[in-house]
C-alpha positions, -999 to 999 in steps of 0.1 A, spaced: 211 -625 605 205 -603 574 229 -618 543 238 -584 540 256 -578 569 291 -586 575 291 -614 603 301 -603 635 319 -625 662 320 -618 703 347 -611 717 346 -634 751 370 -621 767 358 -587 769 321 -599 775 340 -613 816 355 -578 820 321 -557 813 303 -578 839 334 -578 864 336 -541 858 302 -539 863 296 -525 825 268 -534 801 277 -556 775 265 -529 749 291 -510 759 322 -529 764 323 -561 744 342 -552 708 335 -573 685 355 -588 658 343 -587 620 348 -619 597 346 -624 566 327 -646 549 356 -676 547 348 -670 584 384 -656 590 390 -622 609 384 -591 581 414 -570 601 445 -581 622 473 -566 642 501 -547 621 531 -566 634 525 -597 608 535 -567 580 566 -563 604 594 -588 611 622 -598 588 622 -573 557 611 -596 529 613 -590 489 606 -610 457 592 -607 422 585 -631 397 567 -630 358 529 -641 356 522 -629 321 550 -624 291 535 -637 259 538 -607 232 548 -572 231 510 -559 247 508 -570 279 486 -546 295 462 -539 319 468 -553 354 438 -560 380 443 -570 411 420 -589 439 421 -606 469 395 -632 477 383 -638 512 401 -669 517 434 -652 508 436 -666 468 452 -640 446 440 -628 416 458 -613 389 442 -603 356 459 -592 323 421 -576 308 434 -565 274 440 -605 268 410 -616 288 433 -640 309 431 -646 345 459 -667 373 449 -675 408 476 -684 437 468 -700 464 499 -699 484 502 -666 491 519 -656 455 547 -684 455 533 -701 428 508 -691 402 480 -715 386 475 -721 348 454 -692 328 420 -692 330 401 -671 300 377 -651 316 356 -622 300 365 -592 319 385 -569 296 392 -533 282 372 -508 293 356 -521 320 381 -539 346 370 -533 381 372 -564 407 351 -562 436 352 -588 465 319 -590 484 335 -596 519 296 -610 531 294 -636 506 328 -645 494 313 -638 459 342 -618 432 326 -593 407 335 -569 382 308 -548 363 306 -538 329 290 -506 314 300 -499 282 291 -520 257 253 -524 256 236 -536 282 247 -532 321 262 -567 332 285 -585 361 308 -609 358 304 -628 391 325 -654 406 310 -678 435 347 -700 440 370 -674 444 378 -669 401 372 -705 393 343 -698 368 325 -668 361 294 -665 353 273 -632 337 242 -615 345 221 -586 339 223 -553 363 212 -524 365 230 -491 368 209 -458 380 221 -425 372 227 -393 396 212 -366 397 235 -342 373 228 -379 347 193 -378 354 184 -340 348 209 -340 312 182 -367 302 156 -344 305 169 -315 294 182 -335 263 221 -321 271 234 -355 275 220 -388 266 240 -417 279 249 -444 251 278 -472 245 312 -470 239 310 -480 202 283 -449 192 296 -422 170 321 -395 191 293 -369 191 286 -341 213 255 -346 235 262 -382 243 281 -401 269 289 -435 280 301 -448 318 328 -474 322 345 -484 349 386 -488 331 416 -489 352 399 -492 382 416 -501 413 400 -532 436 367 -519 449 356 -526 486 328 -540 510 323 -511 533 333 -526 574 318 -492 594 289 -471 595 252 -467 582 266 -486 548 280 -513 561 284 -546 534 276 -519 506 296 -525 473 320 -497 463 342 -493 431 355 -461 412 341 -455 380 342 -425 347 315 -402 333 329 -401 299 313 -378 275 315 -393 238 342 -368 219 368 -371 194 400 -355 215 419 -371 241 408 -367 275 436 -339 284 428 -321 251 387 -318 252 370 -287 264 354 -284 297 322 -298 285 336 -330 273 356 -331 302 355 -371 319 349 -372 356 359 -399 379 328 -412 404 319 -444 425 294 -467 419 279 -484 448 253 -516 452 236 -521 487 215 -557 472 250 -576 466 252 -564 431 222 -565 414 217 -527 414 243 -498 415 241 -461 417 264 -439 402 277 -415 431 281 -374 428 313 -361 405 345 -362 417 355 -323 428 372 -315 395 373 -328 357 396 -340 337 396 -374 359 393 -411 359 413 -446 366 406 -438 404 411 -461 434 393 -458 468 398 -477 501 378 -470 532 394 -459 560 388 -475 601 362 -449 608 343 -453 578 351 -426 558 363 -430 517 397 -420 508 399 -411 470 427 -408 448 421 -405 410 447 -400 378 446 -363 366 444 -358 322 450 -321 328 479 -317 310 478 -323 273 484 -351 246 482 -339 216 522 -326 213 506 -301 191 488 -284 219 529 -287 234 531 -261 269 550 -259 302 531 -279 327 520 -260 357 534 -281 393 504 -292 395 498 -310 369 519 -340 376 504 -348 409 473 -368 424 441 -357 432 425 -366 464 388 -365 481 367 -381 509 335 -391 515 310 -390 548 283 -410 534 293 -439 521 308 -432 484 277 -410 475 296 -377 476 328 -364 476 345 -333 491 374 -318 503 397 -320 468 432 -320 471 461 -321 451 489 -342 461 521 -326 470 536 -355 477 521 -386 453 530 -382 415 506 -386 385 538 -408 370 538 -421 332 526 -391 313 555 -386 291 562 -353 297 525 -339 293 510 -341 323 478 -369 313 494 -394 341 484 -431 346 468 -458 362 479 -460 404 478 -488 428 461 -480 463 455 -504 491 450 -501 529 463 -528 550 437 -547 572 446 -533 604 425 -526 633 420 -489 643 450 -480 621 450 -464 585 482 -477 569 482 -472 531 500 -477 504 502 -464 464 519 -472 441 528 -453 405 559 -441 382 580 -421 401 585 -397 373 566 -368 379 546 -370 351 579 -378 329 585 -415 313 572 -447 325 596 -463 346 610 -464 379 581 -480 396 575 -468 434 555 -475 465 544 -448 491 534 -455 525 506 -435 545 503 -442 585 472 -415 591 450 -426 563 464 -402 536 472 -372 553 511 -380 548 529 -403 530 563 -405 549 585 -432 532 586 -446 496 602 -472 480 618 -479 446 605 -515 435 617 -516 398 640 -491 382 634 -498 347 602 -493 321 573 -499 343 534 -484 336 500 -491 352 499 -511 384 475 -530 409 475 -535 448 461 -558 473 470 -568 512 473 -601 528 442 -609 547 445 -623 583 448 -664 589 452 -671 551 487 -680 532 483 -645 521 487 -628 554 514 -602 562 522 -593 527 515 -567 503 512 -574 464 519 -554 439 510 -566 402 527 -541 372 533 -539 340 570 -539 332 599 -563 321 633 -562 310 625 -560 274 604 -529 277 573 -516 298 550 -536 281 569 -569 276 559 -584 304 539 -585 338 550 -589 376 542 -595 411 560 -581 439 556 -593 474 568 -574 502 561 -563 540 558 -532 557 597 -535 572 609 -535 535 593 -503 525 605 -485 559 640 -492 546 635 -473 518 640 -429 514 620 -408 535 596 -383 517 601 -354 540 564 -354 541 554 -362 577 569 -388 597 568 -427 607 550 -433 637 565 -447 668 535 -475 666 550 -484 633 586 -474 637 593 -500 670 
């Protein structure tokens, strides 16, 4: 069996009925997808159900900074939660009832992706921006990390401002001129192993084109403008390719999940307002929503932009530059059940941090759920996997606390019941699947 292919186990069961039936095996035996902690990749829906269930607790409140949540979920069910701006890194193995002593890792600003390679177990996150392309790789589930060299190719719109001298691609830390550029990969939600399709055990995280320029993103012109993207690895991490643009500028601190028939559900923060208070204007409707796109081919390119009616670009203080969003999809079989997660401000203060729930992969987002009413900002989500202590719950990891947005860091855990409990959107319905 190829190491880069998601293992595959018969289902027996099936295999009796296509001979009974008189059916080729070909055609009648499913099969079910593990992982490789050998435990089934998706599940049935009713382990989300049950008993509504609710808690919270602190994993990070030293000092007034404590920024920049990341979330994983290795294939053994062991929670990860990073606070990146500190470097610091707590693993739970039970499920998020009790969280293990820090661990300083090197993942930090700027680059703070987490990828979990479903084939090998193995947890990544890459790093762009400072010099040479590098991974941060863990082989025992965030134990230790080790780091090694990668390489990052270009697309095509990269490649040809390389030869026409527009654009040259440099770090982070090289003057703000025009004609320069740097990728990074910041407030990106949880990449994925693609399950379906052609691509199958390909690497997927979102990422940022990020011209080099002196305003804010929300106040540059259209030529300095950032784009969100994907980058993608098919040789377990060694190489990655920088996918097409997102549909429209003025983007980045995306998330992306795949959905049950392989296609890539996008949803990226949107900088079109402004920052500069200066530059002060009424906000168009919208400009304090989410942008949306898919993909057909893996994460290569994207189409079919939308903007949100329904999810809000929460946090940007009134001018529209919104924040980083959680995104997750339950691992379900055949079903698309997803859930976000933001400020439920409209663009206004950071507080009043919300989930959403999607039953049709993103269409609609019928039901959403207050989680905590006071200062809240950037968040991070992940699902329970199946036959681990994890399973049946949804985490939630955001920055927020009592004594002020940033004071302190938390983990929700909650189930599907819970959120159906909460205030209907008006924006499609709750299945009856889901509902009973």
């Amino acid at each position: 069996m190829c190491s880069r292919k998601l293992f595959w186990k018969p289902v027996s069961s099936l295999l009796v009925a296509a001979f009974l039936c008189g059916g080729s095996v070909a055609e009648s035996a499913e099969q079910e997808l593990l992982t490789a902690a050998g435990k089934p990749a998706e599940g049935p829906l009713d382990v989300f159900l049950g008993e509504s269930f609710f808690d919270a607790q602190v994993v990070f409140d030293d000092g007034d900074h404590v920024r920049e949540p990341y979330f994983a979920i290795a294939v053994d069910g062991t929670l990860l939660a990073v606070r990146n701006n500190k470097k610091h890194l707590r693993r739970s193995e039970d499920g998020g009832q009790s969280w293990g002593e820090i661990i300083d890792v090197s993942i930090t600003h700027s680059d703070s992706n987490m990828i979990v390679d479903e084939d090998t177990g193995h947890i990544m996150s890459v790093r762009m921006w400072d010099g040479k392309d590098k991974l941060f790789r863990s082989t025992d589930h965030g134990k230790t990390w080790t780091t090694e060299e990668i390489t990052v190719k270009p697309n095509e719109l990269m490649k040809r401002a390389a030869e026409t001298g527009s654009k040259e691609r440099v770090t982070k830390a090289s003057p703000a001129q025009s004609g320069t550029y740097f990728m990074h990969a910041n407030a990106s939600e949880a990449g994925v192993t693609l399950r379906h399709g052609a691509h199958k055990g390909r690497l997927l995280v979102s990422a940022t084109f990020r011209p080099h320029a002196k305003p804010h993103p929300s106040d540059r012109d259209p030529d300095d403008a950032i784009y969100s993207c994907a980058i993608y690895s098919d040789d377990g991490g060694a190489t990655w390719q920088v996918s097409q643009f997102f549909p429209e500028g003025y983007t980045e601190e995306a998330a992306l999940v795949e959905l049950h028939d392989g296609r890539i559900y996008y949803n990226s923060r949107s900088h079109s307002g402004y920052y500069d208070k200066t530059l002060a204007r009424e906000l168009r409707p919208d400009e304090t929503k989410r942008r949306e796109a898919w993909s057909d081919d893996g994460g290569q390119t994207w189409e079919n932009l939308n903007i949100s009616q329904v999810l809000p670009d929460g946090g940007g203080y009134g001018r529209g530059y919104g924040m980083k969003g959680g995104l997750t999809r339950l691992p379900v079989k055949n079903r698309d059940v997803l859930i976000f997660s933001n400020a439920d401000t409209g663009g206004g203060d950071r507080a009043k941090m919300t989930v959403w729930a999607s039953f049709d992969g993103g269409k609609t987002w019928p039901v959403k759920r207050l989680v905590y009413a006071p200062f809240a900002a950037y968040s991070s989500l992940v699902a329970g996997r199946p036959d681990t202590a994890s399973e049946g719950m949804i985490y939630l990891l955001f920055e927020g606390g009592p004594d002020g947005r940033y004071s302190a860091m938390q983990v929700a855990r909650f189930n599907v019941t819970w959120i159906l409990e909460g205030e209907r959107t008006g924006n499609g319905e709750v299945p009856q699947w889901v509902a009973q």
